[in-house]
C-alpha positions in Angstrom: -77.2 -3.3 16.8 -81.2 -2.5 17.2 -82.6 -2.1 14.2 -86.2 0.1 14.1 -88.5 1.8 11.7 -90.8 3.9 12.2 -94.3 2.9 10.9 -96.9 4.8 9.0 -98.7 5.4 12.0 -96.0 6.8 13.8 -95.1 3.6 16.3 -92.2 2.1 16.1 -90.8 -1.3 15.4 -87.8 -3.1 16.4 -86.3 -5.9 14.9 -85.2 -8.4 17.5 -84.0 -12.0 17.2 -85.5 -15.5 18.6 -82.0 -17.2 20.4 -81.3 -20.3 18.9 -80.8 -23.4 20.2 -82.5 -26.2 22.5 -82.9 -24.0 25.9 -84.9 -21.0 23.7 -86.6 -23.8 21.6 -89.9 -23.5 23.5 -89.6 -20.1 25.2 -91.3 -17.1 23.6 -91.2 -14.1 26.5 -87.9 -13.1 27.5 -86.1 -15.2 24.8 -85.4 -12.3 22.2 -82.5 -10.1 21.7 -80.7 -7.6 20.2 -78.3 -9.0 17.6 -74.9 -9.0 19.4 -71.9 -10.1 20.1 -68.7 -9.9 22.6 -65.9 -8.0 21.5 -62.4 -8.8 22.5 -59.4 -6.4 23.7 -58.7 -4.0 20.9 -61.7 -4.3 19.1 -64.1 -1.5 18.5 -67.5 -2.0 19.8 -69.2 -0.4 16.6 -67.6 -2.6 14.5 -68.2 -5.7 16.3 -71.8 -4.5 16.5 -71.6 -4.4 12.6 -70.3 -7.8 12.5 -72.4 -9.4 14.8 -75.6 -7.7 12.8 -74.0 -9.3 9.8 -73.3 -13.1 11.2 -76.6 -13.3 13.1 -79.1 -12.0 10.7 -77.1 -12.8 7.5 -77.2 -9.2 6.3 -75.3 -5.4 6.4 -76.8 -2.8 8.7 -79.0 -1.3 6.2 -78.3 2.4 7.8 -74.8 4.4 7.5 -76.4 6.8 10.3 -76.1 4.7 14.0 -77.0 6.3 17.5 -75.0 5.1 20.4 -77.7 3.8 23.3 -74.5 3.3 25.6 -73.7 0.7 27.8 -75.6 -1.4 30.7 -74.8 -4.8 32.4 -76.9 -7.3 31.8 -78.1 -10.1 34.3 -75.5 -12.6 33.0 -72.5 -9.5 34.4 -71.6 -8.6 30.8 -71.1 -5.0 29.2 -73.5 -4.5 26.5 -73.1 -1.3 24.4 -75.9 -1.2 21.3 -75.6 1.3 18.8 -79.3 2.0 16.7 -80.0 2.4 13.1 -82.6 3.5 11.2 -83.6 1.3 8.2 -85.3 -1.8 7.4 -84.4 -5.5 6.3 -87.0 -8.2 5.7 -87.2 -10.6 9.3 -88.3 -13.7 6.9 -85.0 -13.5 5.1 -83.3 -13.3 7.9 -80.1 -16.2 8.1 -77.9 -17.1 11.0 -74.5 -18.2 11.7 -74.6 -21.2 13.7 -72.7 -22.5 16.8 -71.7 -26.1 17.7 -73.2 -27.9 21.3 -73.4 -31.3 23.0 -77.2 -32.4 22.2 -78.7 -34.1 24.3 -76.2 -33.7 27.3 -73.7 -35.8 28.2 -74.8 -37.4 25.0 -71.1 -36.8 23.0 -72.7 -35.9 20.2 -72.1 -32.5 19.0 -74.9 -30.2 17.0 -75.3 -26.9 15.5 -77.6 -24.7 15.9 -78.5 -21.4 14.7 -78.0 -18.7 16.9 -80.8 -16.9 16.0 -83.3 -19.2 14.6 -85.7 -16.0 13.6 -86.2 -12.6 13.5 -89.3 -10.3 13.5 -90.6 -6.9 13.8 -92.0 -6.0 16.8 -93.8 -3.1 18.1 -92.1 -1.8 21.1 -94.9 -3.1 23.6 -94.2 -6.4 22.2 -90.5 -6.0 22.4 -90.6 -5.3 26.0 -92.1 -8.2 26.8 -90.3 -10.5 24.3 -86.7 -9.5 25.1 -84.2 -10.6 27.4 -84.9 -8.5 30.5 -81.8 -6.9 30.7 -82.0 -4.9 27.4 -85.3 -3.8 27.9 -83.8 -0.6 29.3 -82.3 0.0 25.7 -86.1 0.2 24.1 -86.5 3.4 26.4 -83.4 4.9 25.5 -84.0 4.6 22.1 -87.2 5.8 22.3 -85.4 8.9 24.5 -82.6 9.6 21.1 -85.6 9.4 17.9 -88.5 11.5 20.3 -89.2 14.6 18.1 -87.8 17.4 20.2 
């Protein structure tokens, strides 16, 4: 689910989320995403998009409206679909699930982490740069859907 507004000026903002845990710790540029999540057989992608929106940034879609983006395949083979919503939700608030991992290693000792460990409104210059590469294609559709016609 991509969240954006639409600033006084006119630009728009997205808000994307840092990926949690030890391999994103000290990565900036291409370690953002779209909140998300995989949805199994029989599961509705909306809904899981909902969900996942929910789990990773500890809070409803703020918007009843959505626009479907579609679907791509990212660089790791998966489907993404994303659907977009208007609205806004304050980043600093923002409160993930968490997910368990072996840290350090081989250590046997087991962690959580959060797995988004913030979130933040960016412009969409910055987004392009901060996201994984693989949505970046999503911005432009976006972009595509909310241009005035």
């Amino acid at each position: 689910m991509l969240l954006y507004r639409v600033t006084a000026e006119g630009g728009v903002e997205v808000l994307l989320g840092h990926m949690g845990g030890p391999f994103w710790a000290r990565k900036d540029q291409g370690a953002w995403s779209v909140p998300k999540g995989e949805h199994g057989p029989g599961e509705e992608p909306l809904e899981v998009a909902r969900r996942e929106f929910a789990e990773e940034l500890g809070s409803p879609v703020p918007a009843q409206e959505l626009l479907d983006l579609g679907e791509l395949r990212v660089t790791s083979g998966k489907l993404l679909t994303v659907f977009a919503a208007r609205g806004d939700l304050d980043a600093t608030a923002c409160v993930s699930n968490t997910f368990d991992l072996e840290w350090p290693p081989r250590s046997g000792r087991v962690q959580q982490f959060p797995e988004i460990d913030r979130a933040a409104w960016l412009t969409i210059e910055q987004a392009r740069v901060a996201l994984v590469r693989g949505q970046v294609p999503f911005l432009d559709r976006l972009l595509a859907r909310i241009a005035p016609s």
